[in-house]
PyMOL Python script that loads the backbone (N, CA, C, O; Angstrom):
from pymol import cmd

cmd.read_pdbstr("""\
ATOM      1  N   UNK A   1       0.849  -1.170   0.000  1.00  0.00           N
ATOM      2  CA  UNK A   1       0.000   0.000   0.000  1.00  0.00           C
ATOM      3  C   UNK A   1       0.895   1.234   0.000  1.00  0.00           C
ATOM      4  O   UNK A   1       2.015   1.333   0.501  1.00  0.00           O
ATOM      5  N   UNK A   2       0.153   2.206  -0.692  1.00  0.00           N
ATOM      6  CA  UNK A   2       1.237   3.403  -0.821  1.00  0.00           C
ATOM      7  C   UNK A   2       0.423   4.532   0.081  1.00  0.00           C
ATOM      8  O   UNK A   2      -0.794   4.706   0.130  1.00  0.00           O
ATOM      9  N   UNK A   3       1.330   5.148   0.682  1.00  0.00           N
ATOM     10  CA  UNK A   3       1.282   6.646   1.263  1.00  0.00           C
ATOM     11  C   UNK A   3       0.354   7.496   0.280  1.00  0.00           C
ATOM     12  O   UNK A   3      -0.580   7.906   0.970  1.00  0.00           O
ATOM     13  N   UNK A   4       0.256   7.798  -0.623  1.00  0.00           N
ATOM     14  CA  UNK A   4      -0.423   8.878  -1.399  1.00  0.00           C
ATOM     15  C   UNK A   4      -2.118   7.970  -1.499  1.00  0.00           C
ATOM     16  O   UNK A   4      -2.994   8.513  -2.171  1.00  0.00           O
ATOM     17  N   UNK A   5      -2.385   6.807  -0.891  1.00  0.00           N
ATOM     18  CA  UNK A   5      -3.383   6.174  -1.780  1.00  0.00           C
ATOM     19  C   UNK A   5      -4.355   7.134  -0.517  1.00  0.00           C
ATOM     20  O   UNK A   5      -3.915   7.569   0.547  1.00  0.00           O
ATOM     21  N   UNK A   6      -5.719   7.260  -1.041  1.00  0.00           N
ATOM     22  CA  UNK A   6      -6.736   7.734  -0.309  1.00  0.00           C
ATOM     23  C   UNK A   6      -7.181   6.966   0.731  1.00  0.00           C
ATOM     24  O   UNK A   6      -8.051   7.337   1.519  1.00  0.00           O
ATOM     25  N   UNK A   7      -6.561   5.800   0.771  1.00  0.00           N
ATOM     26  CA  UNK A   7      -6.799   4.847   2.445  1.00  0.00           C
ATOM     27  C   UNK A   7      -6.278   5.743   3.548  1.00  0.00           C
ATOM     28  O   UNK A   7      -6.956   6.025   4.536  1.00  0.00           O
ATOM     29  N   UNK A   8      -5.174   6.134   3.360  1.00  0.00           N
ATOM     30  CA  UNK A   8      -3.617   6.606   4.433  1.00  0.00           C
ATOM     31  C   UNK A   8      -4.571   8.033   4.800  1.00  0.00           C
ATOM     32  O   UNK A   8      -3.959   8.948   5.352  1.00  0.00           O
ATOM     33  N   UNK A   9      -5.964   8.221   4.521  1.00  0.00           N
ATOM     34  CA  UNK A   9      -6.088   9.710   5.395  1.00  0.00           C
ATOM     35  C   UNK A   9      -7.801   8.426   6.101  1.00  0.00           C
ATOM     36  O   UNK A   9      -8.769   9.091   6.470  1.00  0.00           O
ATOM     37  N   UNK A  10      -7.895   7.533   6.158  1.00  0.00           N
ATOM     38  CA  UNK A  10      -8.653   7.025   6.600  1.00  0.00           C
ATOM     39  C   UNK A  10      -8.421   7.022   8.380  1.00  0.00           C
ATOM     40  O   UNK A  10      -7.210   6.902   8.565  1.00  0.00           O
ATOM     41  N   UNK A  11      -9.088   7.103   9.586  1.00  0.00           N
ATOM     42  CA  UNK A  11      -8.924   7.296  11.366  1.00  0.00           C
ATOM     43  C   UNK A  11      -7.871   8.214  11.027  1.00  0.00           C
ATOM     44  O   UNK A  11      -6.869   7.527  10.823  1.00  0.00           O
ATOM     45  N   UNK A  12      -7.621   9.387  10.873  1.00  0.00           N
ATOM     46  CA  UNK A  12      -6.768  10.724  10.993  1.00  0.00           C
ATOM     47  C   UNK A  12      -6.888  10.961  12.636  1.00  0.00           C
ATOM     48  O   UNK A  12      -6.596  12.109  12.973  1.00  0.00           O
ATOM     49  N   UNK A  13      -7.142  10.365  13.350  1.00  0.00           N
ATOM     50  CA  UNK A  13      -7.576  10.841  14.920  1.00  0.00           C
ATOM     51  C   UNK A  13      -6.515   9.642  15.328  1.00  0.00           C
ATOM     52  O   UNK A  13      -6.326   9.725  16.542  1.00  0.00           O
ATOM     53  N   UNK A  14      -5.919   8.793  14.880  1.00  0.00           N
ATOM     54  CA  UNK A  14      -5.233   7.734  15.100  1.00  0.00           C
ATOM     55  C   UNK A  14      -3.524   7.852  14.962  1.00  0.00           C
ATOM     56  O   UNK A  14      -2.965   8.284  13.954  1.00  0.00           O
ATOM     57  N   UNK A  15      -2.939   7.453  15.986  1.00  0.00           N
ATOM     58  CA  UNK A  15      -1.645   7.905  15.646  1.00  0.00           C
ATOM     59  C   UNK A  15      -0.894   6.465  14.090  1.00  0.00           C
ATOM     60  O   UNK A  15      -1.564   5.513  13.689  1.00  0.00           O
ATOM     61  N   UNK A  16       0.013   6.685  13.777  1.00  0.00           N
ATOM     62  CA  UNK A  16       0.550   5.964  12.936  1.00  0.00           C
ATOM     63  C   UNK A  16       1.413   4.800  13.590  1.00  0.00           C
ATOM     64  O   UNK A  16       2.162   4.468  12.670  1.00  0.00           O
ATOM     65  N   UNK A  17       1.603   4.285  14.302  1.00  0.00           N
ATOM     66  CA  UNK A  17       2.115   3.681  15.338  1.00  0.00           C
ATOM     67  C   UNK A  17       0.623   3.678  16.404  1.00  0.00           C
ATOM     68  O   UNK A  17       0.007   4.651  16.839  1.00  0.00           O
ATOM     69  N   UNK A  18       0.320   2.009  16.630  1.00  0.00           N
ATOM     70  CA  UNK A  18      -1.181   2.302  17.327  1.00  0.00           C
ATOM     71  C   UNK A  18      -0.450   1.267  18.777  1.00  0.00           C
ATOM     72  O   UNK A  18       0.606   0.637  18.706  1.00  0.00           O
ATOM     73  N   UNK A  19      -1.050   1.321  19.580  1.00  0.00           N
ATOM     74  CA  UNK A  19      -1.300   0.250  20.737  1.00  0.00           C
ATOM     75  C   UNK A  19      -2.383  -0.912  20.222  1.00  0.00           C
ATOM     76  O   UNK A  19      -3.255  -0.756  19.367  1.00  0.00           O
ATOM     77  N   UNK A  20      -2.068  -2.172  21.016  1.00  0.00           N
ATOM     78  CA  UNK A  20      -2.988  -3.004  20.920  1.00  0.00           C
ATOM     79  C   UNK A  20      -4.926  -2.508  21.023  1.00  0.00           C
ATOM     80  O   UNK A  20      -5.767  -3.079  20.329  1.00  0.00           O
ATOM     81  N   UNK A  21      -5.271  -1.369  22.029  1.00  0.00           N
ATOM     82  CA  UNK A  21      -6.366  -0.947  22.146  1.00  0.00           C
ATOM     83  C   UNK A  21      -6.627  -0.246  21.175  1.00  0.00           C
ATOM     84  O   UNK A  21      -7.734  -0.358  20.648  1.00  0.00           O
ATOM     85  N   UNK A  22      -5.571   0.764  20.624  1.00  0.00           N
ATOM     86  CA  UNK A  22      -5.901   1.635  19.839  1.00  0.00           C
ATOM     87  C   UNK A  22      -6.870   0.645  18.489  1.00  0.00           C
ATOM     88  O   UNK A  22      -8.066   0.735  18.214  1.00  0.00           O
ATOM     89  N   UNK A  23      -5.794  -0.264  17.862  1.00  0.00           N
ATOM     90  CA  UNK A  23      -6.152  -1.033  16.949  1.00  0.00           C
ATOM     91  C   UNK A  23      -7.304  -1.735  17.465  1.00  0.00           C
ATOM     92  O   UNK A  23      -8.140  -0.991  16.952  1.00  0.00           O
ATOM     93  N   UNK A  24      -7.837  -2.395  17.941  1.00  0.00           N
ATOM     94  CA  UNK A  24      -8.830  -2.805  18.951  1.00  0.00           C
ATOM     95  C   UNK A  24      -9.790  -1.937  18.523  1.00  0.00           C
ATOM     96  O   UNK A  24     -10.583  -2.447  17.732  1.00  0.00           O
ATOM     97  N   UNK A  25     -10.001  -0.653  18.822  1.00  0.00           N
ATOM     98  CA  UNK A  25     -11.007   0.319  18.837  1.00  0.00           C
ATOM     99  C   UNK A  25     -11.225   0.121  17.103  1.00  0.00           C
ATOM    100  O   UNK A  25     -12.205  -0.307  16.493  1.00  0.00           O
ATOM    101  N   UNK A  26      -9.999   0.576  16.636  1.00  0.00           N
ATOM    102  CA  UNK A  26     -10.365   0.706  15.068  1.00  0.00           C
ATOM    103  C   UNK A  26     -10.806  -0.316  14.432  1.00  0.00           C
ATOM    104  O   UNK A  26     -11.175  -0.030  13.293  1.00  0.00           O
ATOM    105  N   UNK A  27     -10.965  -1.906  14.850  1.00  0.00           N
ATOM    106  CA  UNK A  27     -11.435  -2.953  14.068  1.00  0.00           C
ATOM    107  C   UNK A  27     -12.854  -3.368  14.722  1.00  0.00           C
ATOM    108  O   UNK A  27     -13.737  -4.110  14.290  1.00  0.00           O
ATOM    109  N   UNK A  28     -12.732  -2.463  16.177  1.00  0.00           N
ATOM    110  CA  UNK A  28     -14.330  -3.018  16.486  1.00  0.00           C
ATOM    111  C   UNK A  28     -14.339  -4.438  16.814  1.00  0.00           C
ATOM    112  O   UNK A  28     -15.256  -5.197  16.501  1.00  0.00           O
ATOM    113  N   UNK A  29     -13.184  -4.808  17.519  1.00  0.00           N
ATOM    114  CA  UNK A  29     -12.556  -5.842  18.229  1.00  0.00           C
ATOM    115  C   UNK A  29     -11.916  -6.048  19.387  1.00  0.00           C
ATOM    116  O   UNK A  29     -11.023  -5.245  19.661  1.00  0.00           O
ATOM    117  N   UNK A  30     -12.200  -7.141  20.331  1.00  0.00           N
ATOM    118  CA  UNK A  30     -11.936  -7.486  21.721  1.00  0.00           C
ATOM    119  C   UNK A  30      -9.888  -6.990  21.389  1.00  0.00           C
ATOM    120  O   UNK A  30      -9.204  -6.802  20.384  1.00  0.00           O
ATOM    121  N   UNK A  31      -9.707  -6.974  22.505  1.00  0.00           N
ATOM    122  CA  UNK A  31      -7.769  -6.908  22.282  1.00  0.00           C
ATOM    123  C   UNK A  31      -7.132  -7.815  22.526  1.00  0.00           C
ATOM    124  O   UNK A  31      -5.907  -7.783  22.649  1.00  0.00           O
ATOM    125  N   UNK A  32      -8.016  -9.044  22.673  1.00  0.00           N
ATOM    126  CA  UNK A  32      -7.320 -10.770  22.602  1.00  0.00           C
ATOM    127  C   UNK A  32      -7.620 -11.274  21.818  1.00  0.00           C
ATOM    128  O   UNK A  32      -7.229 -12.437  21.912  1.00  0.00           O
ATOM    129  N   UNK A  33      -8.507 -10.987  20.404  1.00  0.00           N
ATOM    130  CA  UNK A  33      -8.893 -11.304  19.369  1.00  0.00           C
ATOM    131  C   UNK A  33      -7.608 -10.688  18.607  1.00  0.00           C
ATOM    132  O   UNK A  33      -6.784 -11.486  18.159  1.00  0.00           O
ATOM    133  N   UNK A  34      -7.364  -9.023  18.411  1.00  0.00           N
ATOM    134  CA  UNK A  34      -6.450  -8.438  18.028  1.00  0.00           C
ATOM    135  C   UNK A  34      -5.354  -8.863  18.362  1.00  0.00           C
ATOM    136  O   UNK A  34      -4.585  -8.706  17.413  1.00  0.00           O
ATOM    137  N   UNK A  35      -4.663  -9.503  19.540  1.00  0.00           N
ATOM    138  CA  UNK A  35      -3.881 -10.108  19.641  1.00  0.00           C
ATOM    139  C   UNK A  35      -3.703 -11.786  19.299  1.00  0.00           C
ATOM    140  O   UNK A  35      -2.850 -12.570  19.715  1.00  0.00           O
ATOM    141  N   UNK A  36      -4.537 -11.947  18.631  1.00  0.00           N
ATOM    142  CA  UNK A  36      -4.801 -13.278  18.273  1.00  0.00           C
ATOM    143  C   UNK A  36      -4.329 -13.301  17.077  1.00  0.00           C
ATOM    144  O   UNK A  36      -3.521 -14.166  16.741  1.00  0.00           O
ATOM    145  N   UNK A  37      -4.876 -12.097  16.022  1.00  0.00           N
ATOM    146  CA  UNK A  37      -4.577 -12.010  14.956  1.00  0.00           C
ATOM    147  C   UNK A  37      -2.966 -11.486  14.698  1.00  0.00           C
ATOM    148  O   UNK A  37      -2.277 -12.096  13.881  1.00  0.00           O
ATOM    149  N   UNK A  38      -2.528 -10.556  15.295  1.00  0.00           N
ATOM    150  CA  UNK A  38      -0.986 -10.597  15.180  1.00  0.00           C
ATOM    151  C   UNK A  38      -0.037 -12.098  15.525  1.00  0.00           C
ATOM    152  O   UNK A  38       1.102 -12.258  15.087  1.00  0.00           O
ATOM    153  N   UNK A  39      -0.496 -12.741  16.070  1.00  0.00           N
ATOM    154  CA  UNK A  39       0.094 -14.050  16.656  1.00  0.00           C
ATOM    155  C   UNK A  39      -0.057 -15.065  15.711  1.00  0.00           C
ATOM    156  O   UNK A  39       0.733 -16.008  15.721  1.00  0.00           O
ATOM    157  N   UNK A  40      -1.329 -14.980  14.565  1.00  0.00           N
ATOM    158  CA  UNK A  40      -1.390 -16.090  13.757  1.00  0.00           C
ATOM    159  C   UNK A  40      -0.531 -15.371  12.071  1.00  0.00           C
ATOM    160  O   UNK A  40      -0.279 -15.970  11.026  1.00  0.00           O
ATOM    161  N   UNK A  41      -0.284 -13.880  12.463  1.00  0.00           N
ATOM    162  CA  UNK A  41       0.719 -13.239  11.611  1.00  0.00           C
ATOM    163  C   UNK A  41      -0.348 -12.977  10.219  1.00  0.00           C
ATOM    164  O   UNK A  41       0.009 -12.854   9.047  1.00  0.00           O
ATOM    165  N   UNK A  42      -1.747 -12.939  10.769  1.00  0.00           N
ATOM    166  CA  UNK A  42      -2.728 -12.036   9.823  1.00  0.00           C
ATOM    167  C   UNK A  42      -2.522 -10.053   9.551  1.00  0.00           C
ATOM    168  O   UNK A  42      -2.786  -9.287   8.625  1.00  0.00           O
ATOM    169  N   UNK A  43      -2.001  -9.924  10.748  1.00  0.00           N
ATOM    170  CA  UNK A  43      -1.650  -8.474  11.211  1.00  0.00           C
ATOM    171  C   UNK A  43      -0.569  -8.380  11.535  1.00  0.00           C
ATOM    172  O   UNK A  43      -0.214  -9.065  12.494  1.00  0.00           O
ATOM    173  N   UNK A  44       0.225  -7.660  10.995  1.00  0.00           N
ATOM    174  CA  UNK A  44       1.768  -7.161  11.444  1.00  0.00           C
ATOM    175  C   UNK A  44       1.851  -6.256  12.592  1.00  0.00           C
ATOM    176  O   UNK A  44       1.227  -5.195  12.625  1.00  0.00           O
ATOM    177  N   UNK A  45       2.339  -6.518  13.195  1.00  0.00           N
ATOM    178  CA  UNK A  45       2.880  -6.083  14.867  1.00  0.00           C
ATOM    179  C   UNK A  45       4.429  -5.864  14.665  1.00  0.00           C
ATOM    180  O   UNK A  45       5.138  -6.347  13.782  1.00  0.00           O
ATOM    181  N   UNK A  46       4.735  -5.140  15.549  1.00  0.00           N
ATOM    182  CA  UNK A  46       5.887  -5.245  15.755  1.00  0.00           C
ATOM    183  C   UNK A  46       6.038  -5.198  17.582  1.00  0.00           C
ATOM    184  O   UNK A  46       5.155  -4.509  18.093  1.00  0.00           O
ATOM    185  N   UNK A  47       6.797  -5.687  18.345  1.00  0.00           N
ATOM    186  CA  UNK A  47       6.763  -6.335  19.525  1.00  0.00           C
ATOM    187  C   UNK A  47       7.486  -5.495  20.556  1.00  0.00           C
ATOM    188  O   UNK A  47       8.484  -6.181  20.776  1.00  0.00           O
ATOM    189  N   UNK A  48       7.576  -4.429  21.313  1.00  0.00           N
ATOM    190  CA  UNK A  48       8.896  -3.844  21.952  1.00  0.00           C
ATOM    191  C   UNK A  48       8.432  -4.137  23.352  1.00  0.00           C
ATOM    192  O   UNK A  48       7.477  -3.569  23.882  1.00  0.00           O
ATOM    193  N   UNK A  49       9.300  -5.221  24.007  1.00  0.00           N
ATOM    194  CA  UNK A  49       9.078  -5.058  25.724  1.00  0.00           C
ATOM    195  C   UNK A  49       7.546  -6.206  25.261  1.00  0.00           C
ATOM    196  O   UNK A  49       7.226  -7.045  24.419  1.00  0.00           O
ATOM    197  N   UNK A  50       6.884  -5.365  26.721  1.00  0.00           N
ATOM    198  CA  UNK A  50       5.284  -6.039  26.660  1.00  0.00           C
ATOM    199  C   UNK A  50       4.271  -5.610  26.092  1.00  0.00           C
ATOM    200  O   UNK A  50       3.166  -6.046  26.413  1.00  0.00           O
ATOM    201  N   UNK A  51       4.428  -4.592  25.051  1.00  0.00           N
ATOM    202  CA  UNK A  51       4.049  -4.239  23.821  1.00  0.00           C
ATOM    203  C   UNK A  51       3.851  -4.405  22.789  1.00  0.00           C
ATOM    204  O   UNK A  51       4.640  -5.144  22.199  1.00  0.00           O
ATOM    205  N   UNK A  52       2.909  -3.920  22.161  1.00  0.00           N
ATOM    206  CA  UNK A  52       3.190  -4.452  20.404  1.00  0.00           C
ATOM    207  C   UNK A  52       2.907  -3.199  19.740  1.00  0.00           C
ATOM    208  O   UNK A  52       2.157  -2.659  20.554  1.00  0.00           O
ATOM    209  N   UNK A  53       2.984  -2.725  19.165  1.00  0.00           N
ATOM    210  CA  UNK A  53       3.010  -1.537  18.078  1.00  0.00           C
ATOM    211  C   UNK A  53       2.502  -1.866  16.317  1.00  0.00           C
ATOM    212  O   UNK A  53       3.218  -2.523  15.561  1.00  0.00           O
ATOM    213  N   UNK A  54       1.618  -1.474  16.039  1.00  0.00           N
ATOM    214  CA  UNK A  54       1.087  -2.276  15.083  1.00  0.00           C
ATOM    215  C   UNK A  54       0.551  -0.471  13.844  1.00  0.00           C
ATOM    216  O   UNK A  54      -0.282   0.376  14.164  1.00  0.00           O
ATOM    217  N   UNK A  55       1.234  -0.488  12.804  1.00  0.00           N
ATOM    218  CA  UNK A  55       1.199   1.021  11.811  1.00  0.00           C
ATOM    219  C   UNK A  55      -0.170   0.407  11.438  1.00  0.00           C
ATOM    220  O   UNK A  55      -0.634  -0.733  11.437  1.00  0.00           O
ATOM    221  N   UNK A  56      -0.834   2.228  10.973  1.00  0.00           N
ATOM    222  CA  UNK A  56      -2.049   2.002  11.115  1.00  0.00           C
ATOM    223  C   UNK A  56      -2.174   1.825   9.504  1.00  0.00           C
ATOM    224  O   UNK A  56      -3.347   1.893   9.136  1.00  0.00           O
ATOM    225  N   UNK A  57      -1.321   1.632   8.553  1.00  0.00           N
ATOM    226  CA  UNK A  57      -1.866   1.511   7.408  1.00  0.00           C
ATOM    227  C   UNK A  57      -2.174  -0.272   7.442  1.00  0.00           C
ATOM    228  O   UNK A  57      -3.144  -0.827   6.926  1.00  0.00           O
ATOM    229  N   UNK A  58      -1.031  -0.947   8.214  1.00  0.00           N
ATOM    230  CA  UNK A  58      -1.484  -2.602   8.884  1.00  0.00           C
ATOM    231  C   UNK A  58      -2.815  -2.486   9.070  1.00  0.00           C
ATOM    232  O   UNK A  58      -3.551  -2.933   8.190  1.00  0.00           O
ATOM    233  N   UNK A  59      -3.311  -1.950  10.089  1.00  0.00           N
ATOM    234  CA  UNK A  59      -4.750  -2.156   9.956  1.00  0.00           C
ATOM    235  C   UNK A  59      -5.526  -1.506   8.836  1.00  0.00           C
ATOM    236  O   UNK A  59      -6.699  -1.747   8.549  1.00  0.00           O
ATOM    237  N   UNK A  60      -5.081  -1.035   8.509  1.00  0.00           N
ATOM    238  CA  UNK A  60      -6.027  -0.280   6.917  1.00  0.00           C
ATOM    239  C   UNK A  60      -6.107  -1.470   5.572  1.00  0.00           C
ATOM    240  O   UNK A  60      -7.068  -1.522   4.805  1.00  0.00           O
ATOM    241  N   UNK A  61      -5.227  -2.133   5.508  1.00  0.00           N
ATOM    242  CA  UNK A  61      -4.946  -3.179   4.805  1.00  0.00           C
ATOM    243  C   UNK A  61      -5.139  -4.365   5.188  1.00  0.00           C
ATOM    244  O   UNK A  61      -5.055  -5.411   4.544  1.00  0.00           O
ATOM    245  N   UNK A  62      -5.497  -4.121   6.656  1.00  0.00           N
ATOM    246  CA  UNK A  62      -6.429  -6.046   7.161  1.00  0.00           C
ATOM    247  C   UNK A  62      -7.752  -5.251   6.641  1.00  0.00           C
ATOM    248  O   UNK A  62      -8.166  -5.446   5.498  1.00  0.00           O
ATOM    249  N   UNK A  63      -8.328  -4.442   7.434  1.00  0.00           N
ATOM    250  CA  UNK A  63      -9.666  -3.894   6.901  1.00  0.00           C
ATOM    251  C   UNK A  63     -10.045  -4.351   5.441  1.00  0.00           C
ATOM    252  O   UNK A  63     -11.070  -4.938   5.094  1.00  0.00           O
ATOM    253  N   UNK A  64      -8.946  -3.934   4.645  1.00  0.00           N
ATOM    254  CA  UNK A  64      -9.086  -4.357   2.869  1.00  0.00           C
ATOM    255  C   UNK A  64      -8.974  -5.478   2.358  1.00  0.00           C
ATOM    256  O   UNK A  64      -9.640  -5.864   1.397  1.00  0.00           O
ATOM    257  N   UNK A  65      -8.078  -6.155   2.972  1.00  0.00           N
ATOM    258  CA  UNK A  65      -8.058  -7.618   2.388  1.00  0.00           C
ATOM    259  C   UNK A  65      -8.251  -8.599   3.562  1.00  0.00           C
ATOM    260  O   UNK A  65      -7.904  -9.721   3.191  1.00  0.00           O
ATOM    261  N   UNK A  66      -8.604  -8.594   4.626  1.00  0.00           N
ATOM    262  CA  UNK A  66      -8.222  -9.418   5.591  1.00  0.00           C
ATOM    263  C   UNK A  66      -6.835  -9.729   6.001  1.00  0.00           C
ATOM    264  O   UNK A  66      -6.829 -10.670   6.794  1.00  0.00           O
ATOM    265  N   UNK A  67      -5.696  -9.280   5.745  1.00  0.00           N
ATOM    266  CA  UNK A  67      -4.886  -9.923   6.029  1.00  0.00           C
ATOM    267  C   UNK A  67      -3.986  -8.447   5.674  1.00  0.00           C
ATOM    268  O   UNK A  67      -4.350  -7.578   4.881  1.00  0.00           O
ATOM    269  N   UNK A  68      -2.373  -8.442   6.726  1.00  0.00           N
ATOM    270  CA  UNK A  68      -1.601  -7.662   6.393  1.00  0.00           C
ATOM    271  C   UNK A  68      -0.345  -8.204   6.037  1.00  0.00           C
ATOM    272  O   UNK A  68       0.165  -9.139   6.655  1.00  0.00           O
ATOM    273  N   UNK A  69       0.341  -7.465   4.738  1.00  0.00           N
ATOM    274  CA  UNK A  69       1.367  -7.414   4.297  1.00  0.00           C
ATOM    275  C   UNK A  69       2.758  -7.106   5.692  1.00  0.00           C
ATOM    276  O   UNK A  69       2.883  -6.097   6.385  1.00  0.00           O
ATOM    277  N   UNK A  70       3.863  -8.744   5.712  1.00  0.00           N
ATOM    278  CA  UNK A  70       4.799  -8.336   6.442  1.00  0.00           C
ATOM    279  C   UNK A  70       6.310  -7.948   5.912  1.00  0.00           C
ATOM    280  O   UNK A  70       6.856  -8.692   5.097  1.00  0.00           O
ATOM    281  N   UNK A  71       6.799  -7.070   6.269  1.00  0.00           N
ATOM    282  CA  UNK A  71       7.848  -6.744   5.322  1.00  0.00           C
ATOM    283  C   UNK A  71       8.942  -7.992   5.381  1.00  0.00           C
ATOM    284  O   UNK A  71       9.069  -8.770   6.326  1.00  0.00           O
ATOM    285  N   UNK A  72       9.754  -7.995   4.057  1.00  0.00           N
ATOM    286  CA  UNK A  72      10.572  -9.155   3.273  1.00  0.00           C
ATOM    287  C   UNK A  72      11.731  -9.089   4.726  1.00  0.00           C
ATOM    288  O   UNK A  72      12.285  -8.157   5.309  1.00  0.00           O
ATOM    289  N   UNK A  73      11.727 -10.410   4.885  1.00  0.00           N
ATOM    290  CA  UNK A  73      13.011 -11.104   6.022  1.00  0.00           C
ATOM    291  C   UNK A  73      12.417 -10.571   7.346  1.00  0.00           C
ATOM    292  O   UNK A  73      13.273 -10.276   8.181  1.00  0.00           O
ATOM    293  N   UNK A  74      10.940 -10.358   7.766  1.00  0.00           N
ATOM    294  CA  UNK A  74      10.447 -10.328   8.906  1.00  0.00           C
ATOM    295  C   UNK A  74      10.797 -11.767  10.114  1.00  0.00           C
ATOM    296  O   UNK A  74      10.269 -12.876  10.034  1.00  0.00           O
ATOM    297  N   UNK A  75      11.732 -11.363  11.082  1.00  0.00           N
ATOM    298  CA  UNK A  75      11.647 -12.700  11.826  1.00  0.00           C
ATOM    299  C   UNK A  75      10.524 -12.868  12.429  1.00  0.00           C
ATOM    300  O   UNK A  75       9.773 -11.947  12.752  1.00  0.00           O
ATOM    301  N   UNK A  76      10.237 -14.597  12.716  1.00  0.00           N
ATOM    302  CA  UNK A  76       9.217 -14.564  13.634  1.00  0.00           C
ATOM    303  C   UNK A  76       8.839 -13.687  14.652  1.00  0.00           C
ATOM    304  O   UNK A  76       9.455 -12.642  14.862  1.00  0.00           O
ATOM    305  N   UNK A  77       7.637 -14.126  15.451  1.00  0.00           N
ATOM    306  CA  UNK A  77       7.200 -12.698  16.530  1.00  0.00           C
ATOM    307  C   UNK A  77       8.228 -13.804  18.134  1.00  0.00           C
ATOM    308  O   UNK A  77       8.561 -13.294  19.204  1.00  0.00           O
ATOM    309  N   UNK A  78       8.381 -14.751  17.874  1.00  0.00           N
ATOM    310  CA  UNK A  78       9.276 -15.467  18.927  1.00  0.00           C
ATOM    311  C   UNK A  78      10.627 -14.383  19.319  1.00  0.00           C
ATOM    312  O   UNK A  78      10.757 -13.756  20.371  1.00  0.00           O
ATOM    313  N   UNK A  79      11.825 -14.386  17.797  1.00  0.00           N
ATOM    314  CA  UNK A  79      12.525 -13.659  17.622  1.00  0.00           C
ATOM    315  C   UNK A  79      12.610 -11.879  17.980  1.00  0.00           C
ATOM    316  O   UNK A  79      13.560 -11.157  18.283  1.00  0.00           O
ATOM    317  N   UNK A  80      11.020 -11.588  17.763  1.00  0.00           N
ATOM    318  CA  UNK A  80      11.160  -9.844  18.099  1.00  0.00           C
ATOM    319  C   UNK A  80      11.122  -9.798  19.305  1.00  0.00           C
ATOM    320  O   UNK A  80      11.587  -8.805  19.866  1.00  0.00           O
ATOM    321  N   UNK A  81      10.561 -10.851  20.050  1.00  0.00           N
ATOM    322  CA  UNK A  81       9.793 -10.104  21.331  1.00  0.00           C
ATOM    323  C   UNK A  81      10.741 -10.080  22.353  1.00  0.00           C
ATOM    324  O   UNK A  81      10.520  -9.646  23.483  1.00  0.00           O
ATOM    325  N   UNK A  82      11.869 -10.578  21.932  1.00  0.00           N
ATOM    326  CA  UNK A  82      12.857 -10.527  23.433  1.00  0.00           C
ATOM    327  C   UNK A  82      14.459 -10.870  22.555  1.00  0.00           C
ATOM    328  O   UNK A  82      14.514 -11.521  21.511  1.00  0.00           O
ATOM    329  N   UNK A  83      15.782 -10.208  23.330  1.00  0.00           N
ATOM    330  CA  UNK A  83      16.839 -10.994  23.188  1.00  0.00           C
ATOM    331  C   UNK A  83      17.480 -12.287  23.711  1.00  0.00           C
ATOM    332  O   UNK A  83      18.684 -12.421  23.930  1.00  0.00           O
ATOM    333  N   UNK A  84      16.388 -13.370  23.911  1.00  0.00           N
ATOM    334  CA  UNK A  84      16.681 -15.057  24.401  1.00  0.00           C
ATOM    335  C   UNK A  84      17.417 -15.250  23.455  1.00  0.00           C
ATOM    336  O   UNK A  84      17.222 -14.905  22.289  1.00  0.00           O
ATOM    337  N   UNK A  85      18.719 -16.071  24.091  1.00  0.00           N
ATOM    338  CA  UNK A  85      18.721 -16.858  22.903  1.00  0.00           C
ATOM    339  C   UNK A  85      18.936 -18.388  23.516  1.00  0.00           C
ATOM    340  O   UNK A  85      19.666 -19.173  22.910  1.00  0.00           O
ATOM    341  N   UNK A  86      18.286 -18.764  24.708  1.00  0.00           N
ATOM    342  CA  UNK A  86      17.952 -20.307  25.309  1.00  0.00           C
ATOM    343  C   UNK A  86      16.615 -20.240  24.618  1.00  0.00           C
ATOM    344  O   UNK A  86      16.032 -21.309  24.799  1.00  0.00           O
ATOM    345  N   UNK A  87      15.846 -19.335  23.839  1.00  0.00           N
ATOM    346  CA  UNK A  87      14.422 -20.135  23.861  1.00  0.00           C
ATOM    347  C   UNK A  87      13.619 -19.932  25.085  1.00  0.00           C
ATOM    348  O   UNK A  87      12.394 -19.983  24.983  1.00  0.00           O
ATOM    349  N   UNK A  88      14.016 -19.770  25.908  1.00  0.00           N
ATOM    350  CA  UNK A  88      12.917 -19.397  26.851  1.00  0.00           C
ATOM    351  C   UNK A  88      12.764 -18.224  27.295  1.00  0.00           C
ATOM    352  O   UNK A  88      13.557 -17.572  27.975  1.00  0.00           O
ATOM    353  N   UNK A  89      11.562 -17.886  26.855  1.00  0.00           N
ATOM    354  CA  UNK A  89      11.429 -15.832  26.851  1.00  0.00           C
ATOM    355  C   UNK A  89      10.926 -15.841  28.367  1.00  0.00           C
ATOM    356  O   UNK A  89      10.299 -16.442  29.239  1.00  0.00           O
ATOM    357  N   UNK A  90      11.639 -14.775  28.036  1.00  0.00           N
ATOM    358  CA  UNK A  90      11.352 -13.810  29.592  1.00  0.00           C
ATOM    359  C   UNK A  90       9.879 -12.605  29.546  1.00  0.00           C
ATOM    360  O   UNK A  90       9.648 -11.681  30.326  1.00  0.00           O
ATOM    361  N   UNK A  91       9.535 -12.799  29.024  1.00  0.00           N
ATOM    362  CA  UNK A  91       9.110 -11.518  28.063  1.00  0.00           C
ATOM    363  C   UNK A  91       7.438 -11.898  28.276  1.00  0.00           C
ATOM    364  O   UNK A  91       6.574 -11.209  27.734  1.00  0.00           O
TER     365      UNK A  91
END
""", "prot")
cmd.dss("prot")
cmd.show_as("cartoon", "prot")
cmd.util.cbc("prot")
cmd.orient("prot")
């Protein structure tokens, strides 16, 4: 999806970088559903700490197709969410 397309002025009240609620609010969805869907990697998240951060054109583009585009050599959400490297997150 491109910046100039007439989606990208769609929730203007929304920051570009959302919280799990934020996105939540905008899909008209529980925030364990929304987190359901970043986890089965329908929605791109990105993970910092006990956070997730999810750009709002991601949700503009699940809205459109069901499903969001993750950018090329995305590691798993295992890999973002912490620096383990036993495998067992702390996180």
């Amino acid at each position: 999806m491109k910046f100039n397309d007439p989606y990208s002025q769609m929730f203007l009240g929304y920051p570009d970088a959302l919280s799990l609620q934020q996105a939540s609010e905008m899909l008209n969805l529980n925030r364990h559903t929304v987190g359901e869907l970043i986890r089965s990697r329908r929605l791109f998240a990105l993970r910092i700490g006990r956070t997730y951060r999810i750009p709002k054109l991601s949700v503009i583009e699940f809205l459109l197709t069901g499903q969001s585009a993750f950018p090329a050599g995305n590691p798993p959400l295992d890999v973002v969410c912490c620096d383990c490297s036993n495998g067992q997150h702390a996180c």
